[in-house]
N, C-alpha and C positions, 0 to 999 in steps of 0.2 A: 120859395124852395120847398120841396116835401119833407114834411117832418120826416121821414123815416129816412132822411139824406140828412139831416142836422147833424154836427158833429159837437159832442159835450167832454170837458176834460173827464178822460179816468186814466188810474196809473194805468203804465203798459211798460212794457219792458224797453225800452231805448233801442238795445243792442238788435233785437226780433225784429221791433220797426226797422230799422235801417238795414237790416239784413233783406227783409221783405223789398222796401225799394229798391235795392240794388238788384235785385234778381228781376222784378217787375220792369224795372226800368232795361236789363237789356233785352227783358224778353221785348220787350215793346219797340224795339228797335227792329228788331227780327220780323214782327209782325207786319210793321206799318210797311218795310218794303216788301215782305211778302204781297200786301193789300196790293200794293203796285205791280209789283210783278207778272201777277196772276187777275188784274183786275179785279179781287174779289170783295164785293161790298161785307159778305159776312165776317170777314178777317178782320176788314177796317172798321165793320162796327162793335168786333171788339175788343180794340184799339181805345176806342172810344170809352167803354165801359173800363177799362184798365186804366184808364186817363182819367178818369174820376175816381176810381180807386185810390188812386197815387195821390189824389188831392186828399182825400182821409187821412193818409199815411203820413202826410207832409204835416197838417195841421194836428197829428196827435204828437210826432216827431217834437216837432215847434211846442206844443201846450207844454208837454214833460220837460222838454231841455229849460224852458222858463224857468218853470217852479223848480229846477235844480239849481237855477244860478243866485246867491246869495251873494257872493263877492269878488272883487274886483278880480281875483286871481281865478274863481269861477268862470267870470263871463270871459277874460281868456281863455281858457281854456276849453268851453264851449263854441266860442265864436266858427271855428274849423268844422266843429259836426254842423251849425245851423248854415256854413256852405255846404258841406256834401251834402244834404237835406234839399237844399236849394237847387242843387245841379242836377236832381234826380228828379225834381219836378218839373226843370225844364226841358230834359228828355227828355221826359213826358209827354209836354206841351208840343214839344217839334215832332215827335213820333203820331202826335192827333194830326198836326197840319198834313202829315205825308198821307195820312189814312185821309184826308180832306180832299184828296186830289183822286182819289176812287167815289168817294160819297159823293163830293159834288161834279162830275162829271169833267174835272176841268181838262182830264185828260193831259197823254204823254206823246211824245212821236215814239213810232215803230223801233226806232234806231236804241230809245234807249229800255226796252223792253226786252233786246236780245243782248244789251249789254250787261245789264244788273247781276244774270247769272254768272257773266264772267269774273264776278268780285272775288274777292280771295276763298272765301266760303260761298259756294252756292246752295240756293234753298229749291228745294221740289218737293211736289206734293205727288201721292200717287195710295189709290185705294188697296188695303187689305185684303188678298185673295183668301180665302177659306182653305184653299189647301198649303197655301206660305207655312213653315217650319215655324214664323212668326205668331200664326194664327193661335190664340188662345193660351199664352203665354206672356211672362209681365217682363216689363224692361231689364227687372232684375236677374232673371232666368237668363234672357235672352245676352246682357250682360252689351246691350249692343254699341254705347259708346266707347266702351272701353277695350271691345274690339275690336273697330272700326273704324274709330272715329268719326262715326256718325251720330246727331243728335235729332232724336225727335223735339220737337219746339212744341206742337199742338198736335191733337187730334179733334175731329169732326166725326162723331158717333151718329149714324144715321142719316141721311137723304136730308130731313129738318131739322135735324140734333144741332147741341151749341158745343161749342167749342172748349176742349179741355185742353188749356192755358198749362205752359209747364209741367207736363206728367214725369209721376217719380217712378224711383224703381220698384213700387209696388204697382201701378198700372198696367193692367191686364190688354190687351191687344185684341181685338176681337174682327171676326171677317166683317170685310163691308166698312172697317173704319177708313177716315180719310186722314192720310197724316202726311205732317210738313216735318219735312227733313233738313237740316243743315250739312254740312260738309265740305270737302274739296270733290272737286269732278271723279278723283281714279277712284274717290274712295266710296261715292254716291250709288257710282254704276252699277256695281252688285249688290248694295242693299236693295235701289229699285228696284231692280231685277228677284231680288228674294223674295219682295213685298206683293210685286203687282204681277210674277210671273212674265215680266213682257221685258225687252230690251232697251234701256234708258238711250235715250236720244235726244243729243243738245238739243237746243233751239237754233232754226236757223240762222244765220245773220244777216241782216237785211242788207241789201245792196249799197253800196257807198251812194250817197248822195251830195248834198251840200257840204265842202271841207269843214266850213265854220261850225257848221251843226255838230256833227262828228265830233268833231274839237270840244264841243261844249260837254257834248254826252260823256265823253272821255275823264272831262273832269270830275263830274258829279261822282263817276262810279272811284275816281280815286281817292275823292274826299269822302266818300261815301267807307274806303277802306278805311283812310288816316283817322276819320271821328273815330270808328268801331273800334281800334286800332289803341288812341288816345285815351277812350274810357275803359278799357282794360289796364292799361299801365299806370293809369290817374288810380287808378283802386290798388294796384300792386305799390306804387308811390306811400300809400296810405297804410296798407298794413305793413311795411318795411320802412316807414318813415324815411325812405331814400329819397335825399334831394335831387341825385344823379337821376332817379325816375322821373320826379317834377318837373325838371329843366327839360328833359327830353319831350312831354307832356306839352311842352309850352313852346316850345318847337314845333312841336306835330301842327300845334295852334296855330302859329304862326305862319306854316305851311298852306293850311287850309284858307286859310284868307287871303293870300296871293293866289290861289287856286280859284276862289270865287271871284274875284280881281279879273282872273284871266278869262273866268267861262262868262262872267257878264258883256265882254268885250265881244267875244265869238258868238252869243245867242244876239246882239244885237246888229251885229253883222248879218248874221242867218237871217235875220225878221226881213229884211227888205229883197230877199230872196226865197221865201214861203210863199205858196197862195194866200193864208191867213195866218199873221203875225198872232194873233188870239192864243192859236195853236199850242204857244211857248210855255204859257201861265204854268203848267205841269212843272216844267225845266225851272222857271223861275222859283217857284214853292218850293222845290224838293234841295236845290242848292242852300236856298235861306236854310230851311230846316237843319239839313246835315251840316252847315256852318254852325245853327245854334247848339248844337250837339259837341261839336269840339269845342268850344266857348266851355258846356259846360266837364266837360273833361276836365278843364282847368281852374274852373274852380272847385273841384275834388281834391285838387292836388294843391290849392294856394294855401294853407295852412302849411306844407309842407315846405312850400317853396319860402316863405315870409318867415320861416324859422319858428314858426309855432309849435310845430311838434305834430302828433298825432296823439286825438284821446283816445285810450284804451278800448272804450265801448265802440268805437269805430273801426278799431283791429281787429275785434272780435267776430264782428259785424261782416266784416270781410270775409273771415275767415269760415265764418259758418254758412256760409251763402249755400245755394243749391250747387254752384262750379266755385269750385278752389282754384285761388292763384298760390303757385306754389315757387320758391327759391333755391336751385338747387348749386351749388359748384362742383364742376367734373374733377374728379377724382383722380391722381396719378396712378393711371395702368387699367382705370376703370372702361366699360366696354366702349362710350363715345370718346377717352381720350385717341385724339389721332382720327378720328373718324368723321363722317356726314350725316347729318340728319336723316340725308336719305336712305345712306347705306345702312343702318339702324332701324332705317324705320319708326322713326321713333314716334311718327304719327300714328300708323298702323297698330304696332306694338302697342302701346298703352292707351291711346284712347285721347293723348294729351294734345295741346297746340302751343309750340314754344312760339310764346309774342316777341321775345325780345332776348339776348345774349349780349351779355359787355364779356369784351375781351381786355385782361388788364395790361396796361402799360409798359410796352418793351423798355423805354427809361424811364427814368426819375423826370426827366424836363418831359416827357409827354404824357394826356391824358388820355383814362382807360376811353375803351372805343366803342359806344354799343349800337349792338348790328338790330334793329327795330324791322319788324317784318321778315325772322329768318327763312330763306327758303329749303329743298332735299340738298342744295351744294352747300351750305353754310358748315364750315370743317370746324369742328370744337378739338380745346386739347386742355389737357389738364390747369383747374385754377379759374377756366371760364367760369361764369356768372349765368345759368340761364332763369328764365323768368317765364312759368306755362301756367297754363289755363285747362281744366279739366274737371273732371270725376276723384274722390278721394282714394276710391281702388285703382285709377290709372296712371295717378302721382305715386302711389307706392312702387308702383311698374317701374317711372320711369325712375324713383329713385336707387332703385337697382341696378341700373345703366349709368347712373352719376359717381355709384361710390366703387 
């Protein structure tokens, strides 16, 4: 090993580190199917370097939480953070194998290349025109997630330049940058458009081929939602010590592996109708991966669920991340009681993405009912429960729409 990669204990803040993985770990989700997406070796390799990173982070996580555990009620009470510790490193580890099928050539079919963008958020990259309203202005100016709900993930400074991993709202925007954008499609198409001067145009869809294949690619990108999906709400589980989150968490889990169940059947079908069965190895990687990912969604949230509780420094930790999960209940008379996500806007508007909404229980014999994945028809009324993910200026927004 290189000395200068040796990791030796010294205090570190708990709360910092686990804040730090949590935000590493989704960027690195974002990236590794970017890598695929776009084919781009520089993404994937650095994936890669964030993948060692995360192994620093895990091992000082780990050194500190030792030396705090003294007794038995201790190592209770730790046991919960040294999984969520754990589930962020293997995130990790399955976001490198996705960047592994860019680095080592193993390649994807066509099919699911024009499918990726169809996930619930799609990702596009598109360079900074010098005359963009963008140009030479920082995120914080421009204010741009939280009016659009579009996030920049990276930028690519220069022709050879490296990649700036998670920029804040003091980063400056400069022409000629290359930036990877997150989003929904209605909301993407004018920023590219603001960005690159040109008109955003999906990719196209590649011609139906083999059912099976189809079938398979179908799955990936839905487990590919459910994981992203699961470790969002595995972390809201965690800073609201809600079991009802957990349970659903472990659901989602459960979900995904009858999903993988299914698409193994379909890719093996498909092989004896390929010219080169070899071909698959992509498809097969990229399932495993995004399976280990929901896996560890669930152990985020097994303290929760086992009646352990949540530690403190782990709520925290949550809570101060670079995107807040935030809690709200609509309000009698308030602007979404009675109303639509859509009609609200309430993506647009604030910047925010409600993951998840329970609606509570018409009787006493039934239980509340939470709507996971809401879509613009999803009708909220007062006493709901929503559950979003954003910017801390864009929860203010929506909390104005709640009360």
């Amino acid at each position: 090993m290189d000395a200068s990669r040796e990791v030796e204990y010294r205090p570190v803040s708990v709360k910092e580190v686990l804040s730090e993985m949590k935000d590493t770990a989704e960027l690195l989700i974002d990236l590794s199917y970017s890598a695929v997406l776009f084919g781009s070796e520089d993404v994937a390799a650095e994936v890669l370097e964030l993948e060692e990173r995360m192994d620093v982070l895990q091992l000082q996580a780990r050194m500190s939480l030792l030396m705090a555990a003294r007794t038995t009620d201790d190592a209770e009470q730790l046991a919960p953070v040294l999984g969520v510790v754990g589930a962020a490193e293997k995130i990790s580890d399955a976001a490198g194998d996705i960047a592994k099928i860019v680095l080592e050539e193993i390649g994807l079919p066509d099919a699911m290349r024009t499918a990726l963008p169809e996930a619930v958020e799609s990702i596009v990259h598109g360079t900074l025109e010098a005359e963009s309203r963008f140009a030479d202005r920082t995120l914080g100016e421009i204010n741009l997630e939280t009016e659009t709900g579009v996030r920049v993930i990276a930028i690519r400074r220069g022709g050879d330049g490296e990649w700036l991993l998670n920029p804040d709202l003091e980063t400056t925007l400069e022409p000629g940058d290359s930036l990877l954008m997150r989003g929904s499609e209605e909301n993407l198409a004018p920023v590219y458009e603001t960005v690159t001067g040109t008109p955003y145009e999906t990719p196209e869809p590649v011609e139906p081929g083999i059912a099976d294949l189809e079938r398979a690619v179908d799955a990936i990108v839905l487990m590919k939602n459910m994981s992203e999906l699961a470790v969002d709400i595995a972390y809201g589980s965690v800073l609201y010590d809600s079991s009802e989150l957990a349970e659903e968490v472990a659901a989602l889990e459960a979900e995904v592996d009858q999903l993988e169940s299914r698409f193994e059947a379909w890719t093996l079908r498909a092989a004896s109708r390929v010219d080169d069965p070899v071909d698959l190895r992509g498809l097969v990687h990229l399932a495993e991966s995004t399976e280990v990912i929901s896996d560890a969604a669930l152990e985020i949230s097994e303290g929760v669920l086992r009646g352990l509780g949540t530690h403190p420094v782990v709520a925290e930790a949550v809570h101060e991340s670079d995107e807040v999960i935030v809690r709200f209940t609509v309000g009698e008379g308030s602007s979404l009681d009675g109303a639509t996500l859509g009609e609200q806007m309430v993506r647009t508007e604030t910047g925010m993405r409600v993951i998840a909404v329970r609606h509570p229980r018409a009787s006493a014999d039934e239980d509340d009912e939470w709507e996971i994945q809401p879509g613009p028809e999803t009708e909220l009324h007062a006493s709901d429960v929503l559950l979003a993910k954003g910017t801390r200026k864009g929860s203010d927004r929506l909390e104005e729409l709640v009360v």
